[in-house]
N, C-alpha and C positions, 0 to 999 in steps of 0.2 A: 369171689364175692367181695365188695367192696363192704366196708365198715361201715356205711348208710344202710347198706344194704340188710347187712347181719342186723343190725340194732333193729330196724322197722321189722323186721321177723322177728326176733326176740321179743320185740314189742308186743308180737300180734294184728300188727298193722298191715298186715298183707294185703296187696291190692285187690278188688272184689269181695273180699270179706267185710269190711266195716259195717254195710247197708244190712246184710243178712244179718248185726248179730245184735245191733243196738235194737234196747227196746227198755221203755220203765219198767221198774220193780213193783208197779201198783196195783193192785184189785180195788175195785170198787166202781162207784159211781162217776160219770162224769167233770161234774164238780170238783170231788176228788182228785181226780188227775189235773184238773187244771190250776187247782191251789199247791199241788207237790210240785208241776211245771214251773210254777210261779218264784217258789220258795228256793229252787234248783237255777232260776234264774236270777234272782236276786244272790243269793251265795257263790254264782259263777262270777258277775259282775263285781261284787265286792272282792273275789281273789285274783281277779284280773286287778281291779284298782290298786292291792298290794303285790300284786309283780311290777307293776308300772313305776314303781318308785323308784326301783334303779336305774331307768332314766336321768335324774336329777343325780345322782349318784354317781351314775359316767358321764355323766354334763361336766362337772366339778373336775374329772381324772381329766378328761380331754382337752380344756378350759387351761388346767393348771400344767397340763403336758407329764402327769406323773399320779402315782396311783396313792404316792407320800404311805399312809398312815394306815390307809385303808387295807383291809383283808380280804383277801378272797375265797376264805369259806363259807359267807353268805352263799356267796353266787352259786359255788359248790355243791353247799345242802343242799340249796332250793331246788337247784338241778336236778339230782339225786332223787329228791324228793318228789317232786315233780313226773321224774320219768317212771315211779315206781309206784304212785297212783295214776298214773298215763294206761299201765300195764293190769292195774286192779281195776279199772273203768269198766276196761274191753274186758275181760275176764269174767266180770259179773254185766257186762251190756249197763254200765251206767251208765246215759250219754253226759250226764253234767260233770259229771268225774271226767269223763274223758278228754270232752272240751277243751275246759277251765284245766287243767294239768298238761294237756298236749300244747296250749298257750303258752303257760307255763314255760314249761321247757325249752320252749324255740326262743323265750326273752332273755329266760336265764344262759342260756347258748352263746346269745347274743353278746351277752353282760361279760362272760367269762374271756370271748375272744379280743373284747375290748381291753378287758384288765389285760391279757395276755398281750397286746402291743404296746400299753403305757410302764407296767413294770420293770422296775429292773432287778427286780428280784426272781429273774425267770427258773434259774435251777428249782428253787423252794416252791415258785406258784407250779411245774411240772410236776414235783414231786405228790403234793397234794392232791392235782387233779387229777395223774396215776390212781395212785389210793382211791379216789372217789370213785375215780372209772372200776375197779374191782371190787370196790363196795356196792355198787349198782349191775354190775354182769353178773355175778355170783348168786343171786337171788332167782334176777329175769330166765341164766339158762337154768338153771334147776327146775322153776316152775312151767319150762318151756318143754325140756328135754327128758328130764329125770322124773318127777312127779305128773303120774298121768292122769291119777286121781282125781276130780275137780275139786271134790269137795275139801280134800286134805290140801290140795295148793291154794285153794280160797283161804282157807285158815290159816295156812303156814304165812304166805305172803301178805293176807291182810294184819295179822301180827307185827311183822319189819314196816308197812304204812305206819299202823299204831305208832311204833317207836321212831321213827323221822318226824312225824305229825307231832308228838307230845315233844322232843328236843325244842323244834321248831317254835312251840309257845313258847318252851320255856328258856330260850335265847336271853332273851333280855334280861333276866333275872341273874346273870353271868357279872351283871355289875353292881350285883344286892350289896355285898362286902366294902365298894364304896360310896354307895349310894350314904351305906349307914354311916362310914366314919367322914363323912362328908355334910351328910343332915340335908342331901339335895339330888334333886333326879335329872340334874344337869346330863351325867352322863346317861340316860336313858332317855329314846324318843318316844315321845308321848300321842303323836299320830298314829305310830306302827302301833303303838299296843292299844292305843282305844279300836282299832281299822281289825287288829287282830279278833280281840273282842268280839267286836261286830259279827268277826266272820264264824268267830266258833259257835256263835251261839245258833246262826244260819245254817253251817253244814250240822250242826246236830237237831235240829228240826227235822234237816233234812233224812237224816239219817234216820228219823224215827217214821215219817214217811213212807219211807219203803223198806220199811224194815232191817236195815242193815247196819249188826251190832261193830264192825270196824270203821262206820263211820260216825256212829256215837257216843264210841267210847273215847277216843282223842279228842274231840272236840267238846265236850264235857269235862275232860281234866283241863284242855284249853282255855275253854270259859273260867274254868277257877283260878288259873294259872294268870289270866290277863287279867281278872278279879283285885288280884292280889297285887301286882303292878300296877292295875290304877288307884289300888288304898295308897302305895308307897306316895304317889303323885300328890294325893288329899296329904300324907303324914309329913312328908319333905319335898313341900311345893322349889321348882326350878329359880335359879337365879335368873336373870336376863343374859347371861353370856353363853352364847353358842355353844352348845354340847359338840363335842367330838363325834365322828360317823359310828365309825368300828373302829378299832386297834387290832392293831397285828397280831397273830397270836404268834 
């Protein structure tokens, strides 16, 4: 079995299944479903618009012929992240989850194999995406293999979503420490976090919609979390000199 292969299993992505399993979370009237369709569509589109950004991103590495400064835990997380609401979609048949994440994850793919021929920090960027890669199987075969329960793997694993979703807001705030002794949000981007914003307040509509408390609970501490990073903006507005991407960690 090839490693394409094992992961789209792991996934759940098995070929003839997908059609039979997707379906909304909704009861109700017509109407209904067509305003939760809507609001699932406007929150796909908005998390596609912030995967999109790392285009410009590897525009810059590819441009400059080197990945300099930049990190490749971004691309990691999102991956990660990505593939592990990829896997809670189909699990509960969300098709907007599954979508928007299954995108997701083939951009961040993308993103990663690029950094991966511009760096020359190959040892350290391996060593990271190892780690990621066992951070992301270790969940997938448990609630694949080990947990037969549905209802106890929907819990367990909407849980670990939780916990990548709320990191994921709360990234930016990684440079609260000098924002403050600085008095400026030079180093934080002010589109990712208004775009963030936007979207958490989106998936937790959505998520009241159809009832689904792992997708209302991230993105509700989300929304506070991008809240609070766009006061920093109003309290220590940017200078005019280009803020830095990411730093290396």
């Amino acid at each position: 079995m090839t490693i394409f292969a094992f992961l789209t299993q792991t996934l759940g992505l098995e070929s003839g299944v997908i059609n039979e399993r997707f379906s909304y979370k909704v009861d109700g009237i017509e109407s209904g479903m067509d305003f939760t369709k809507f609001v699932g569509f406007m929150a796909s589109s908005s998390s596609i618009g912030v995967y999109l950004v790392g285009i410009e991103i590897c525009y810059r590495i590819i441009k400059k012929g080197s990945t300099g400064d930049i990190s490749s835990f971004p691309f990691i997380a999102y991956f990660i992240a990505c593939c592990l609401w990829l896997r809670y979609g189909v699990l509960e048949n969300i098709f907007a989850v599954t979508i928007v994440n299954g995108f997701g994850a083939v951009t961040q793919f993308t993103y990663i194999c690029i950094f991966y021929m511009y760096t020359k920090r190959r040892n350290h960027f391996l060593r990271m995406l190892f780690f990621g890669c066992c951070l992301l199987l270790l969940p997938l075969v448990y609630v694949k293999y080990f947990q037969l329960d549905h209802k106890k793997a929907q819990n367990h694993f909407g849980m670990i979503c939780v916990g990548m979703t709320i990191i994921g807001y709360a990234a930016p705030l990684a440079s609260l420490t000098d924002v403050i002794k600085t008095k400026s949000t030079d180093c934080m981007s002010f589109p990712l976090v208004f775009v963030n914003f936007v979207v958490a307040i989106e998936w937790f509509l959505y998520g009241l919609l159809i009832k689904d408390f792992y997708l209302q609970l991230p993105n509700f501490l989300g929304f506070v979390l991008a809240l609070m990073q766009l006061g920093l903006f109003i309290r220590y507005p940017g200078k005019k000199t280009p803020p830095p991407i990411v730093h290396t960690l």
